[in-house]
PDB file of N, H, CA, C and O in Angstrom:
ATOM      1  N   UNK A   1       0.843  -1.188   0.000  1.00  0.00           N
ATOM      2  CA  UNK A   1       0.000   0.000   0.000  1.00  0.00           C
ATOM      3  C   UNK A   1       0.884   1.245   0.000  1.00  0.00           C
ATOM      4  O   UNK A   1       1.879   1.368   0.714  1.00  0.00           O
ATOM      5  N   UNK A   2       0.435   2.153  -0.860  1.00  0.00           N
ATOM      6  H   UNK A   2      -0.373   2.053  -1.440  1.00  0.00           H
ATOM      7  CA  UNK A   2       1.140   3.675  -0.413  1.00  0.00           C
ATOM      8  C   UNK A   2       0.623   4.364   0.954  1.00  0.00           C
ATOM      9  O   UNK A   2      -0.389   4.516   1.638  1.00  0.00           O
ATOM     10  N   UNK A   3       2.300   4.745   0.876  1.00  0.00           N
ATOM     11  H   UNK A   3       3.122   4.621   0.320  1.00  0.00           H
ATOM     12  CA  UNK A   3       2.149   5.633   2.203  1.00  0.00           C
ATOM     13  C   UNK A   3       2.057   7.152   1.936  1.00  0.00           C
ATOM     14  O   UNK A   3       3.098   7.683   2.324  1.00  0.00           O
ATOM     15  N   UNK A   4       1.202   8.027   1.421  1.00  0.00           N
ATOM     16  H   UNK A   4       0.357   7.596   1.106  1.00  0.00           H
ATOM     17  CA  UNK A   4       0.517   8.872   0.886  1.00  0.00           C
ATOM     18  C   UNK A   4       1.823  10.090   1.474  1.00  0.00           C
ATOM     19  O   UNK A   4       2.577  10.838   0.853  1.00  0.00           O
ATOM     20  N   UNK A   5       1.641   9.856   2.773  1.00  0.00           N
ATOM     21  H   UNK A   5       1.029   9.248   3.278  1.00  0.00           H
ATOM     22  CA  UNK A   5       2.303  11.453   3.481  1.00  0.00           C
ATOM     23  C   UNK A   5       4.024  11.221   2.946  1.00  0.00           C
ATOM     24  O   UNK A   5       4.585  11.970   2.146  1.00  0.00           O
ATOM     25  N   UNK A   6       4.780   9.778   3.729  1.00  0.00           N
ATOM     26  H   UNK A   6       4.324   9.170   4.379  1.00  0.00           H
ATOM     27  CA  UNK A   6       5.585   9.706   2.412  1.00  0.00           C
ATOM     28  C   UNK A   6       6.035  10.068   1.441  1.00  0.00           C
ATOM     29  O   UNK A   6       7.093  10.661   1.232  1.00  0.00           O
ATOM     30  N   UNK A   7       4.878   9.574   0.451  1.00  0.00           N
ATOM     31  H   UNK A   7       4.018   9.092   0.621  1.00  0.00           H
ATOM     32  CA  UNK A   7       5.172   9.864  -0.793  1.00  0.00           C
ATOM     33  C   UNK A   7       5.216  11.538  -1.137  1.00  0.00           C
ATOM     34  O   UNK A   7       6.116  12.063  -1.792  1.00  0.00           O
ATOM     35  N   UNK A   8       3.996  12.293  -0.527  1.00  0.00           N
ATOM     36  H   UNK A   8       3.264  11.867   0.006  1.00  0.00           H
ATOM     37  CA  UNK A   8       4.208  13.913  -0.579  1.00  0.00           C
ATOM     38  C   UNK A   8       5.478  14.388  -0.078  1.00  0.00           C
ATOM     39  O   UNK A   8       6.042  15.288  -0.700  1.00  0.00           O
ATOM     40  N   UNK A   9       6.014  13.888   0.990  1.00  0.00           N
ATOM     41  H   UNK A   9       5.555  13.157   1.494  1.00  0.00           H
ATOM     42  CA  UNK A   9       7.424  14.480   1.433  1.00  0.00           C
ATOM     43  C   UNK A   9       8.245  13.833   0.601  1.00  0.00           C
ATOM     44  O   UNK A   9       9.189  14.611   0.455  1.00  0.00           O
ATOM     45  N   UNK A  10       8.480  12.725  -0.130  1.00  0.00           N
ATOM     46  H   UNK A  10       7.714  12.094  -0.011  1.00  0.00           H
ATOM     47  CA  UNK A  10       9.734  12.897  -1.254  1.00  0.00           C
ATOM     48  C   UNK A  10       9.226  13.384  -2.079  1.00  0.00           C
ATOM     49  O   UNK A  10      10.240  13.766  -2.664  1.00  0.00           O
ATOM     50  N   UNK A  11       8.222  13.819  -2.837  1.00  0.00           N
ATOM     51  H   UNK A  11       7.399  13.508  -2.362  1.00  0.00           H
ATOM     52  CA  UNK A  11       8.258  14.721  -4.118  1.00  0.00           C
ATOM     53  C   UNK A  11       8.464  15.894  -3.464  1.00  0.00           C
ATOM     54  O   UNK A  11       8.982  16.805  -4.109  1.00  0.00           O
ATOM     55  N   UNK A  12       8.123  16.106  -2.126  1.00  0.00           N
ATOM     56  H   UNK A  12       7.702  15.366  -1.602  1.00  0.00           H
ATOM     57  CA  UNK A  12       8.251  17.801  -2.085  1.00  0.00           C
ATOM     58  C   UNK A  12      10.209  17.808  -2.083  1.00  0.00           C
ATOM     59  O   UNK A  12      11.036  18.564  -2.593  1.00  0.00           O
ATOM     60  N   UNK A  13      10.306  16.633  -1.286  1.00  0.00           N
ATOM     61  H   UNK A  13       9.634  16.019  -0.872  1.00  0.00           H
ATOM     62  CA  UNK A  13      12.000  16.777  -1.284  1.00  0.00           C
ATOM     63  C   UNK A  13      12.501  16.609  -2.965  1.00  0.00           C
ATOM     64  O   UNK A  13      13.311  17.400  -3.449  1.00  0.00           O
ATOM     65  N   UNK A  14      12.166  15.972  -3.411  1.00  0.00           N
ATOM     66  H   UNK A  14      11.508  15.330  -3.018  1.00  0.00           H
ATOM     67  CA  UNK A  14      12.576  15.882  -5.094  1.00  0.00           C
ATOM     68  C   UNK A  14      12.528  17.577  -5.671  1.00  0.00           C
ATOM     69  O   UNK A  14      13.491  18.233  -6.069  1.00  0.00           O
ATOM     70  N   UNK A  15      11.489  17.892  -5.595  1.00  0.00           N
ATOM     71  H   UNK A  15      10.707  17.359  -5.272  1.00  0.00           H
ATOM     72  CA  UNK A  15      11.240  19.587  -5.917  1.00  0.00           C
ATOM     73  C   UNK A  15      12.352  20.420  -5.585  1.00  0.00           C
ATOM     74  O   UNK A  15      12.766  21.352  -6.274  1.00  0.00           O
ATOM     75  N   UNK A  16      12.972  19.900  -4.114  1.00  0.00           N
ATOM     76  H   UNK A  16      12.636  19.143  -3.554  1.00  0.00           H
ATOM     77  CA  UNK A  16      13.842  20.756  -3.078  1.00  0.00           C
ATOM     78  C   UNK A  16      13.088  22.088  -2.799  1.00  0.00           C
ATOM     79  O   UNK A  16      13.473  23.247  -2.955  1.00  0.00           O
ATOM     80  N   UNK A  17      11.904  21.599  -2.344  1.00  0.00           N
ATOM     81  H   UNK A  17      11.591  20.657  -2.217  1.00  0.00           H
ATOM     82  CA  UNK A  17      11.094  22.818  -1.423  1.00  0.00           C
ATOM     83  C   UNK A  17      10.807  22.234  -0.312  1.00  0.00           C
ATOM     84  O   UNK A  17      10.639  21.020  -0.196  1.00  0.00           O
ATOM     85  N   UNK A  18      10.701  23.402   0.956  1.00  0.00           N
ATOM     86  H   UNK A  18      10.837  24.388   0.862  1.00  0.00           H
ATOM     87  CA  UNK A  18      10.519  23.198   2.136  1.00  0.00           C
ATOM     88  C   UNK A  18       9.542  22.771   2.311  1.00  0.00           C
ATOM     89  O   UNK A  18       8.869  22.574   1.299  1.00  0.00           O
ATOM     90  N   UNK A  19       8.879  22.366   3.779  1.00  0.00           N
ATOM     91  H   UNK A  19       9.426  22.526   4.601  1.00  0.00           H
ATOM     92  CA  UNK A  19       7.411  22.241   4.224  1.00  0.00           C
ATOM     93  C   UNK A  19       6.660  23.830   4.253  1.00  0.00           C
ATOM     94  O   UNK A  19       5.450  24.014   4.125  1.00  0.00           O
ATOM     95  N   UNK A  20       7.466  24.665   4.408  1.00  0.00           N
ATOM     96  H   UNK A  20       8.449  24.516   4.512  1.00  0.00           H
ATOM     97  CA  UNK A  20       7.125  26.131   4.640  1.00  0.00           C
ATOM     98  C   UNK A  20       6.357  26.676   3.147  1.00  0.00           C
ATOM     99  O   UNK A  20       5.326  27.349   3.122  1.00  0.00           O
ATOM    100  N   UNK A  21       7.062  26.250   2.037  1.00  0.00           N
ATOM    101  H   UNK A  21       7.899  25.703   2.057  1.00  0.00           H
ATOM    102  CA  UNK A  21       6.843  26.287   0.839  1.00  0.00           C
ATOM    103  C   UNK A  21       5.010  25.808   0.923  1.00  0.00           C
ATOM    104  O   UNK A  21       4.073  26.603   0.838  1.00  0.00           O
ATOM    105  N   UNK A  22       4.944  24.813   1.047  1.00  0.00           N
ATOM    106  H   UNK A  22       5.704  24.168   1.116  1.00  0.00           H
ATOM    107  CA  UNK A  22       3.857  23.748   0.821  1.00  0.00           C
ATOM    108  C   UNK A  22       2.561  24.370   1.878  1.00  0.00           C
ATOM    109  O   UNK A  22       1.346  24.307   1.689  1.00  0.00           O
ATOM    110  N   UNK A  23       3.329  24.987   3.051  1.00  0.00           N
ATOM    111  H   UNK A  23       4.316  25.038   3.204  1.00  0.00           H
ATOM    112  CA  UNK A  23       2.522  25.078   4.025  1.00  0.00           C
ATOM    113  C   UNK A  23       1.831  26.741   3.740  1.00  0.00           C
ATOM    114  O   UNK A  23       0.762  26.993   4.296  1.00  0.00           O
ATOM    115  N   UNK A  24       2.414  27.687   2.971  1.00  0.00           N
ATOM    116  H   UNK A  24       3.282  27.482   2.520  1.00  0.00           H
ATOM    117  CA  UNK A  24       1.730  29.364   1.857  1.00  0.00           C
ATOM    118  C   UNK A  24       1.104  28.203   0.527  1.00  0.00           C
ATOM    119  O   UNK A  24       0.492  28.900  -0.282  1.00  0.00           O
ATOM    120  N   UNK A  25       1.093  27.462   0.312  1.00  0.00           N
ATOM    121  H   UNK A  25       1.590  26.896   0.969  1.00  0.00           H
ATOM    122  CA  UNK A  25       0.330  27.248  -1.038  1.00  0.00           C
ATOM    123  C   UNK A  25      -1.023  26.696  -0.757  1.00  0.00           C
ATOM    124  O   UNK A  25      -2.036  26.930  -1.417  1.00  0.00           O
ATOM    125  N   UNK A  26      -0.890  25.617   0.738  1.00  0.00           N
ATOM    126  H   UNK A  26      -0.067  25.427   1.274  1.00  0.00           H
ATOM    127  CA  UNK A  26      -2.297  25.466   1.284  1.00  0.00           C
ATOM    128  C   UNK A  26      -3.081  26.172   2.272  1.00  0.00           C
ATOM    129  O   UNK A  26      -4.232  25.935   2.638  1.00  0.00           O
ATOM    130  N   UNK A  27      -1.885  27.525   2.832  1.00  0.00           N
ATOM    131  H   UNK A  27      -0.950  27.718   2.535  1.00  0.00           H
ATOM    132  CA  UNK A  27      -3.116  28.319   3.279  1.00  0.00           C
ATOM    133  C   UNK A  27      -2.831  27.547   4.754  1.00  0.00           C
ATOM    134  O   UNK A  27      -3.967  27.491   5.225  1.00  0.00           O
ATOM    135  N   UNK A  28      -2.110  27.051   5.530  1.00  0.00           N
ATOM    136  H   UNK A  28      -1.187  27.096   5.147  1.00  0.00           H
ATOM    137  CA  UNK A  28      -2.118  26.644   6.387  1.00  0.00           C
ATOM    138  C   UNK A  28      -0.434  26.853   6.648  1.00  0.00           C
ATOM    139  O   UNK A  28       0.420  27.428   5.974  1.00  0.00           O
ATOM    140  N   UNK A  29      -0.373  26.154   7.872  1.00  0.00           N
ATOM    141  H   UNK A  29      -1.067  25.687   8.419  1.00  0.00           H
ATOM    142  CA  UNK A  29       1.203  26.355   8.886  1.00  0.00           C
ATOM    143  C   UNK A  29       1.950  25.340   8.973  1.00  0.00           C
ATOM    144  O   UNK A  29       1.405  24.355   9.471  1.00  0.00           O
ATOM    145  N   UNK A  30       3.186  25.211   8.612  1.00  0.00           N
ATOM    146  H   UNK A  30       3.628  26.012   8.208  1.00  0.00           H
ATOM    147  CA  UNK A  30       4.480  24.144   8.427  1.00  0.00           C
ATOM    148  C   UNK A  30       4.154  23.057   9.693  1.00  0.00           C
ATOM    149  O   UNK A  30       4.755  21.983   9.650  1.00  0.00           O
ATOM    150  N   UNK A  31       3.430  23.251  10.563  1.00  0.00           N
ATOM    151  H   UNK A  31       2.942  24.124  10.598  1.00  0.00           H
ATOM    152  CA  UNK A  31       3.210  21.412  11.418  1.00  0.00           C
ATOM    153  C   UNK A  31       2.002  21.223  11.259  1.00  0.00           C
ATOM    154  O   UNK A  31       1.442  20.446  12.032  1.00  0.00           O
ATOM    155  N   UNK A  32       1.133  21.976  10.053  1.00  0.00           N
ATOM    156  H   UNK A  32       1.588  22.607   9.426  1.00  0.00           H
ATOM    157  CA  UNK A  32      -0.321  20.866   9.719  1.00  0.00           C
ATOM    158  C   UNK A  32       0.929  19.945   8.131  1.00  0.00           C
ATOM    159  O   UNK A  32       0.789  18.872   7.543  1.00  0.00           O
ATOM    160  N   UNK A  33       1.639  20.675   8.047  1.00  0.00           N
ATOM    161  H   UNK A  33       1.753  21.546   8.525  1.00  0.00           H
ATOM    162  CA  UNK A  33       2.498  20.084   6.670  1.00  0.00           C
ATOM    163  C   UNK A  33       2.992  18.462   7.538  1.00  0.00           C
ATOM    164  O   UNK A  33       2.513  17.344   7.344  1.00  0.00           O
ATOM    165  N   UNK A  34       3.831  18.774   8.272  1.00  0.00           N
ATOM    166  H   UNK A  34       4.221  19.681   8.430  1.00  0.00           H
ATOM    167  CA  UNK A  34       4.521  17.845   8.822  1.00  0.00           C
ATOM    168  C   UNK A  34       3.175  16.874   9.130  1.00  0.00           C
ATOM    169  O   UNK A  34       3.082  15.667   8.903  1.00  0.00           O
ATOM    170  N   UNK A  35       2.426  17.535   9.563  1.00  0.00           N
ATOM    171  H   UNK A  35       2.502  18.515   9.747  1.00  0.00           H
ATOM    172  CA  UNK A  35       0.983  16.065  10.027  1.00  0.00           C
ATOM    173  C   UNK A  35       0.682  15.060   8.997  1.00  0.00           C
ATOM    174  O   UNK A  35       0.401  13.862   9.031  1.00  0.00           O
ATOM    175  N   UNK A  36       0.871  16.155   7.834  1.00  0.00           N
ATOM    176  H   UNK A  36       1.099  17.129   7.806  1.00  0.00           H
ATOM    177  CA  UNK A  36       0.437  14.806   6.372  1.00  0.00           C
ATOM    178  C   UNK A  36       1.463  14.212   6.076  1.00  0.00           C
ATOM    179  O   UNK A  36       1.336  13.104   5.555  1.00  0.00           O
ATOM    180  N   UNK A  37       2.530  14.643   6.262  1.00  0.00           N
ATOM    181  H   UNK A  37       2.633  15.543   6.685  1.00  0.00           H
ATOM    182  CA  UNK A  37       3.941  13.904   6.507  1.00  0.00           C
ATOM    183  C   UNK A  37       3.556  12.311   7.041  1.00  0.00           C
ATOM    184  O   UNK A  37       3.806  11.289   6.401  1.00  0.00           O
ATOM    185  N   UNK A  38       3.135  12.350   7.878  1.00  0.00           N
ATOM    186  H   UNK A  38       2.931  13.180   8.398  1.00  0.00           H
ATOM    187  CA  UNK A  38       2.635  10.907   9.205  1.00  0.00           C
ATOM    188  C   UNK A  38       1.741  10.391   8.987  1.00  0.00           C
ATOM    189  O   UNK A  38       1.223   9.540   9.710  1.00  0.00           O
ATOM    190  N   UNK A  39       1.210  10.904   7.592  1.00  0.00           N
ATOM    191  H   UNK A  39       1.632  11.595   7.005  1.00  0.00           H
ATOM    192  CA  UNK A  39      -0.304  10.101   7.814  1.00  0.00           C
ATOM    193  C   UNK A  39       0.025   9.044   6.587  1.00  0.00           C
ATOM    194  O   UNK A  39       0.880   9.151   5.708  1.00  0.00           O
ATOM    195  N   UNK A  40      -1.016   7.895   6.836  1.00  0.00           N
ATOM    196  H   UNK A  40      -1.711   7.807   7.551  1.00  0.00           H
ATOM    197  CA  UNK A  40      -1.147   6.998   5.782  1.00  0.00           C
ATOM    198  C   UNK A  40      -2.509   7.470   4.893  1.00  0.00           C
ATOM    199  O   UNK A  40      -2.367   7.733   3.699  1.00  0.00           O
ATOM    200  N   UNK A  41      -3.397   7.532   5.326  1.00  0.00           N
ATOM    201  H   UNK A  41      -3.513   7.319   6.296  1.00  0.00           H
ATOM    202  CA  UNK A  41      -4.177   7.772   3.835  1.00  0.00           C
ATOM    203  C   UNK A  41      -4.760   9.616   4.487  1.00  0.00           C
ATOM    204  O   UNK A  41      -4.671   9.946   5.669  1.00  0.00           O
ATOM    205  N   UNK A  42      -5.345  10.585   3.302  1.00  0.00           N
ATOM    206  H   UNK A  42      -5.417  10.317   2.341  1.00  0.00           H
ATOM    207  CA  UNK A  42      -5.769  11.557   3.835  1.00  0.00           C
ATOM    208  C   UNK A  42      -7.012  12.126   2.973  1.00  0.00           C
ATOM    209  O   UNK A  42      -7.425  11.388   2.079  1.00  0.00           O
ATOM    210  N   UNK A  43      -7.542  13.174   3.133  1.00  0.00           N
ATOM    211  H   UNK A  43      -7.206  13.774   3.860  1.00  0.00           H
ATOM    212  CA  UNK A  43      -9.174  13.379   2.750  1.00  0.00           C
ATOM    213  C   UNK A  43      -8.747  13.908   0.977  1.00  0.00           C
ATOM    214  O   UNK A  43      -7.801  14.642   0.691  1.00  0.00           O
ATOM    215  N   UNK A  44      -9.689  13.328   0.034  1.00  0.00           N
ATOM    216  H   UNK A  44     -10.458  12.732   0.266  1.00  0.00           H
ATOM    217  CA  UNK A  44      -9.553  13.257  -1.108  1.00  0.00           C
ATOM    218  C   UNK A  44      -9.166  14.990  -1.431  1.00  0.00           C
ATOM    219  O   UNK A  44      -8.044  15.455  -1.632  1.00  0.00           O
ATOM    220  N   UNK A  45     -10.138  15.533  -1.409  1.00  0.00           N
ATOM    221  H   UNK A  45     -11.050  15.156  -1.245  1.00  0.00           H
ATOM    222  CA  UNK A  45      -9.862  17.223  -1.488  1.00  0.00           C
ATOM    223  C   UNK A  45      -8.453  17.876  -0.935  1.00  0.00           C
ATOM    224  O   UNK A  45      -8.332  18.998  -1.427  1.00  0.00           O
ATOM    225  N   UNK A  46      -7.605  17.618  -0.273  1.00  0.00           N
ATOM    226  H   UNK A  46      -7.704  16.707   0.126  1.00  0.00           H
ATOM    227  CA  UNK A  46      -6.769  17.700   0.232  1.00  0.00           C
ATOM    228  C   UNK A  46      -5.735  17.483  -0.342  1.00  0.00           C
ATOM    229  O   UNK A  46      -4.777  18.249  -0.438  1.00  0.00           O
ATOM    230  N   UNK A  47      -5.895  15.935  -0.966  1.00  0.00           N
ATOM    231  H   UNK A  47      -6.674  15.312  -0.888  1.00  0.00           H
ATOM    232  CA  UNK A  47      -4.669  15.310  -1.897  1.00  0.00           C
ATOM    233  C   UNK A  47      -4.849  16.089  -3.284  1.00  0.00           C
ATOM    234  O   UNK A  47      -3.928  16.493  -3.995  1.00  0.00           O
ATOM    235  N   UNK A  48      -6.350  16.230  -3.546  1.00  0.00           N
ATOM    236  H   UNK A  48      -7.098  15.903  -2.969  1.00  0.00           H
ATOM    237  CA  UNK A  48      -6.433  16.993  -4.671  1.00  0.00           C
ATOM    238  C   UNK A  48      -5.573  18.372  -4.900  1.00  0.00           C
ATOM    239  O   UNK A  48      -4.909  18.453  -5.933  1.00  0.00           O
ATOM    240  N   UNK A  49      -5.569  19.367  -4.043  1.00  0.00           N
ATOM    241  H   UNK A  49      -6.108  19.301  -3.204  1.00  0.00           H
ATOM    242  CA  UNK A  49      -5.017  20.359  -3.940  1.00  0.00           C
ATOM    243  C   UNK A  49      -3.791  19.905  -3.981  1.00  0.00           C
ATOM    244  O   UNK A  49      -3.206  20.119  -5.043  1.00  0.00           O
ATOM    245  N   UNK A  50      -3.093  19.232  -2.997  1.00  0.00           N
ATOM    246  H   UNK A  50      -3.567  19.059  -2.134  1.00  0.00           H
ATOM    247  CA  UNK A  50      -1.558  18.730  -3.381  1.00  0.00           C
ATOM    248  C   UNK A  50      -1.276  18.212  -4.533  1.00  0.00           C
ATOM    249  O   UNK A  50      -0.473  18.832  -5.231  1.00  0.00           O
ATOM    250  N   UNK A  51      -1.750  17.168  -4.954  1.00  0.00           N
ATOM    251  H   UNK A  51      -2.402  16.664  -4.387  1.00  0.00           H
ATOM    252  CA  UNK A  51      -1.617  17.215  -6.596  1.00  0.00           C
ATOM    253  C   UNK A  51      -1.305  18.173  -7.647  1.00  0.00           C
ATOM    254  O   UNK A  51      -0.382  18.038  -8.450  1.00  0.00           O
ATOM    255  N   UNK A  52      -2.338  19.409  -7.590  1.00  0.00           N
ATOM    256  H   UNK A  52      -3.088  19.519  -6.938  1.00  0.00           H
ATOM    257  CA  UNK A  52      -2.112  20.300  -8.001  1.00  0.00           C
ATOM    258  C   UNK A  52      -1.203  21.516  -8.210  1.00  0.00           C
ATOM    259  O   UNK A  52      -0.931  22.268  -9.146  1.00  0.00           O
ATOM    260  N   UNK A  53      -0.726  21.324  -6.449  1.00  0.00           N
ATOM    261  H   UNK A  53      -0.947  20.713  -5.689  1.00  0.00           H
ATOM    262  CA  UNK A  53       0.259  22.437  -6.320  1.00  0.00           C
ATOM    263  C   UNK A  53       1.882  21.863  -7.109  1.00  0.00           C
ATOM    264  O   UNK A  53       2.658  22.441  -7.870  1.00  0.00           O
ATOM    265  N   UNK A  54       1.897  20.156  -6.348  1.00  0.00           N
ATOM    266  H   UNK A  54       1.267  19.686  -5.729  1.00  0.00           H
ATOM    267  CA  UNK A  54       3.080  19.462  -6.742  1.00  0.00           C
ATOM    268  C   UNK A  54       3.162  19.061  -8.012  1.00  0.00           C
ATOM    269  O   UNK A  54       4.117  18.403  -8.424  1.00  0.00           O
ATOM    270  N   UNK A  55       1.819  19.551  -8.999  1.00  0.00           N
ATOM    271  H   UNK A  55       1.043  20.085  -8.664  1.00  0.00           H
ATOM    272  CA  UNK A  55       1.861  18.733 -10.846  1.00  0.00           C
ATOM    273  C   UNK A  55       2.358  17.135 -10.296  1.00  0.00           C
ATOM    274  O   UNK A  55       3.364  16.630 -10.795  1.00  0.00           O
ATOM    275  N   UNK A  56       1.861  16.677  -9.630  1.00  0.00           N
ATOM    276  H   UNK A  56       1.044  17.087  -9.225  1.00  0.00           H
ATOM    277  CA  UNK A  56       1.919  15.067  -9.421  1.00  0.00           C
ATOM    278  C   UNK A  56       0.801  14.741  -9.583  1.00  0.00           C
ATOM    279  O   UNK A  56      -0.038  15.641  -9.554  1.00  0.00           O
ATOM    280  N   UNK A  57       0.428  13.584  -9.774  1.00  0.00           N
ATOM    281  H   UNK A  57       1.110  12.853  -9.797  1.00  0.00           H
ATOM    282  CA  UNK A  57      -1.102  13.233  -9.734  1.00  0.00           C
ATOM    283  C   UNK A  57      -0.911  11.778  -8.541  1.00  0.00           C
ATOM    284  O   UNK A  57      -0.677  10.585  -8.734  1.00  0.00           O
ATOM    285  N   UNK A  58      -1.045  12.245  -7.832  1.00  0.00           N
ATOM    286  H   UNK A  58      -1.235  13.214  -7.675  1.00  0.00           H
ATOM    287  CA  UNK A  58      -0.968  11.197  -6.642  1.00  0.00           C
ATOM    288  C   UNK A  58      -2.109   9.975  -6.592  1.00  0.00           C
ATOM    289  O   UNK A  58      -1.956   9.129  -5.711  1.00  0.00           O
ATOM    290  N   UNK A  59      -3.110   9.863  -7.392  1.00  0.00           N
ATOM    291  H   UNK A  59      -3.235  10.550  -8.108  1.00  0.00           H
ATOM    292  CA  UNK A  59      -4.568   9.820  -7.522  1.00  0.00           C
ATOM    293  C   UNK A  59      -4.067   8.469  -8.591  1.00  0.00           C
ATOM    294  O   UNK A  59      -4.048   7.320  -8.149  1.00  0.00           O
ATOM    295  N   UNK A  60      -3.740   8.735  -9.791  1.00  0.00           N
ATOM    296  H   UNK A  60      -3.755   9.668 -10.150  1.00  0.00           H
ATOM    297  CA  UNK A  60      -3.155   7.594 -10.258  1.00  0.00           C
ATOM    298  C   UNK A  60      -2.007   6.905  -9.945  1.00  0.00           C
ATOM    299  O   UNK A  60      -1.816   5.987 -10.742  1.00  0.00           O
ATOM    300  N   UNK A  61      -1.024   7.015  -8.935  1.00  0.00           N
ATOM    301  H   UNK A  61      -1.180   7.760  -8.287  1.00  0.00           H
ATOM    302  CA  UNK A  61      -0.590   6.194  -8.170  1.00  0.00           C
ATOM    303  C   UNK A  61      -1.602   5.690  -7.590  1.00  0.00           C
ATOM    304  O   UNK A  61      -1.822   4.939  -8.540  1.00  0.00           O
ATOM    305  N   UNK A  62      -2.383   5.443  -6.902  1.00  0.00           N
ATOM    306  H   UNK A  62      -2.204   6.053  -6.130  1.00  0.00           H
ATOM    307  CA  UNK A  62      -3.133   5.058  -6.064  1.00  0.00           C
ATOM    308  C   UNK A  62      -3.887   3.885  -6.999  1.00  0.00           C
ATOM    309  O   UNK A  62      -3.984   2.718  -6.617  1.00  0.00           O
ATOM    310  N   UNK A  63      -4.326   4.299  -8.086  1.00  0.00           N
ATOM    311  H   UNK A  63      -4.246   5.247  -8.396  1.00  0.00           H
ATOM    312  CA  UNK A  63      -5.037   3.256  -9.326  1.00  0.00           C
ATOM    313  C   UNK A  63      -4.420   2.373  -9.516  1.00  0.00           C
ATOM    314  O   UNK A  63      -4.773   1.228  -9.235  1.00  0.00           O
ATOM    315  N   UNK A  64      -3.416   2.662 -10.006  1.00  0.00           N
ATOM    316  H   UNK A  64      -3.129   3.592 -10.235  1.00  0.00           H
ATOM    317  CA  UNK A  64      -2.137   2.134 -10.540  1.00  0.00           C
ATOM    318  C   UNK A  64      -1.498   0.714  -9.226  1.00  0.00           C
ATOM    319  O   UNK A  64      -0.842  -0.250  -9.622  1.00  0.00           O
ATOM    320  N   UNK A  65      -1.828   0.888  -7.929  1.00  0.00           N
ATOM    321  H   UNK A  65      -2.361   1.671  -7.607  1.00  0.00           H
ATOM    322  CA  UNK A  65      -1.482  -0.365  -6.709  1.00  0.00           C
ATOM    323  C   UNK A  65      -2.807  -1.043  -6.940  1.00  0.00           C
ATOM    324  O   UNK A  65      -2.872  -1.944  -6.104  1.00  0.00           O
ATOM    325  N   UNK A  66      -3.913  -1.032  -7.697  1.00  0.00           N
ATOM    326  H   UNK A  66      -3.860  -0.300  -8.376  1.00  0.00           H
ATOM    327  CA  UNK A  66      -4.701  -2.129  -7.344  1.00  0.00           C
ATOM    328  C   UNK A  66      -4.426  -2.598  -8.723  1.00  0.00           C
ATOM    329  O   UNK A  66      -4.041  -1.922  -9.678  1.00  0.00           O
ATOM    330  N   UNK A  67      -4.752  -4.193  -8.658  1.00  0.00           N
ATOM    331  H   UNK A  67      -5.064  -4.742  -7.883  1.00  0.00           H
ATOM    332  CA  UNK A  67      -4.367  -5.213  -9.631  1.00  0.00           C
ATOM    333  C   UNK A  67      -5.218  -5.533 -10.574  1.00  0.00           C
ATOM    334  O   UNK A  67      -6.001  -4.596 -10.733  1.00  0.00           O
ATOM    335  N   UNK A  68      -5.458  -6.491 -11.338  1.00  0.00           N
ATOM    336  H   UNK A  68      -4.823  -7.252 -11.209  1.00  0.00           H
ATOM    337  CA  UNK A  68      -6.242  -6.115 -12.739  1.00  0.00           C
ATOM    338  C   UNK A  68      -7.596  -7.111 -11.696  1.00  0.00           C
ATOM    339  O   UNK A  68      -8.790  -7.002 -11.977  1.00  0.00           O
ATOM    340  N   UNK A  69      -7.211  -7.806 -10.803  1.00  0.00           N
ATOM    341  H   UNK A  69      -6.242  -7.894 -10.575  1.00  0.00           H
ATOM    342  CA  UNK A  69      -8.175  -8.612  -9.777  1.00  0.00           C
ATOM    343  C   UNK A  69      -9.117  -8.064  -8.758  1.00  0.00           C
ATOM    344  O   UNK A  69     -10.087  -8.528  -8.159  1.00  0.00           O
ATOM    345  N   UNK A  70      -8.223  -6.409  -8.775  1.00  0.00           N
ATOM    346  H   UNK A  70      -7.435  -6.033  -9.262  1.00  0.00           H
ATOM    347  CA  UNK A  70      -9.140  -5.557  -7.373  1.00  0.00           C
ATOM    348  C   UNK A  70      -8.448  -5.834  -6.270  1.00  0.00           C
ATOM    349  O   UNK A  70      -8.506  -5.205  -5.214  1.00  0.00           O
ATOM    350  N   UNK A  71      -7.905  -6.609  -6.463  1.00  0.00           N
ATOM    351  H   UNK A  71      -7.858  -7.119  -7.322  1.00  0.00           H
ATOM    352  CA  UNK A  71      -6.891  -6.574  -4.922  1.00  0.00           C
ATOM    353  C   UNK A  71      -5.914  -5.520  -4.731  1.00  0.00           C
ATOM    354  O   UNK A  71      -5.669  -4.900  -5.766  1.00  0.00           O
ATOM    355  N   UNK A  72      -5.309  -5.158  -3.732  1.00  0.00           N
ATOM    356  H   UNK A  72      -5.508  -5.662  -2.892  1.00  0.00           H
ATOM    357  CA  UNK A  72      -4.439  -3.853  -3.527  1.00  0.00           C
ATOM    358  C   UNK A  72      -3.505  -4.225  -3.445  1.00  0.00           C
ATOM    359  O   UNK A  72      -3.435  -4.765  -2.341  1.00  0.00           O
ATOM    360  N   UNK A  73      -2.062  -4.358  -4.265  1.00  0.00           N
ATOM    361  H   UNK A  73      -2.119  -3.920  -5.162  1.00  0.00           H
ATOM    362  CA  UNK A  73      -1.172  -4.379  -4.376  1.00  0.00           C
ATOM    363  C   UNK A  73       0.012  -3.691  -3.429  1.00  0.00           C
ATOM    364  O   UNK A  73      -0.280  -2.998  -2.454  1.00  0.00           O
ATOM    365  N   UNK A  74       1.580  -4.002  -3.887  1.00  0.00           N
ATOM    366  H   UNK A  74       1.818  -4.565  -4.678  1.00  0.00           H
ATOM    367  CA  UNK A  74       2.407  -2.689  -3.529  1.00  0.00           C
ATOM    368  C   UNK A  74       2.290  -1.706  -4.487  1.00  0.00           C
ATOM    369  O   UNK A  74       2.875  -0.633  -4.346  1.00  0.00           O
TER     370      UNK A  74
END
């Protein structure tokens, strides 16, 4: 399974932008950043906006771990 917060903190590290960065684009403060950092899954609207800000589409990763069976993959 993906680990969602994870995965947002290495693309933000791939980018080489801070949490501070991330934390003016959602309008919120560098330890709600760090919170999604820790989390395993988080509210669709949320990832949506991150998607957006990061041009990742985190959304088809997520498609992309279940198997042609429906089972959830790595």
């Amino acid at each position: 399974m993906i680990n969602i917060g994870q995965a947002i903190k290495e693309e933000l590290e791939r980018q080489e932008r801070p949490a501070s960065w991330l934390a003016s684009k959602l309008g919120c403060n560098r330890q709600f950043v760090y919170r999604i950092f820790m989390k395993n899954s988080i509210d669709s609207d949320l990832l949506l906006r991150i998607s957006i800000i990061l041009h990742r589409d985190f959304f088809q990763e997520f498609s992309n771990a279940i198997s042609p069976n429906g089972s959830i993959g790595k």
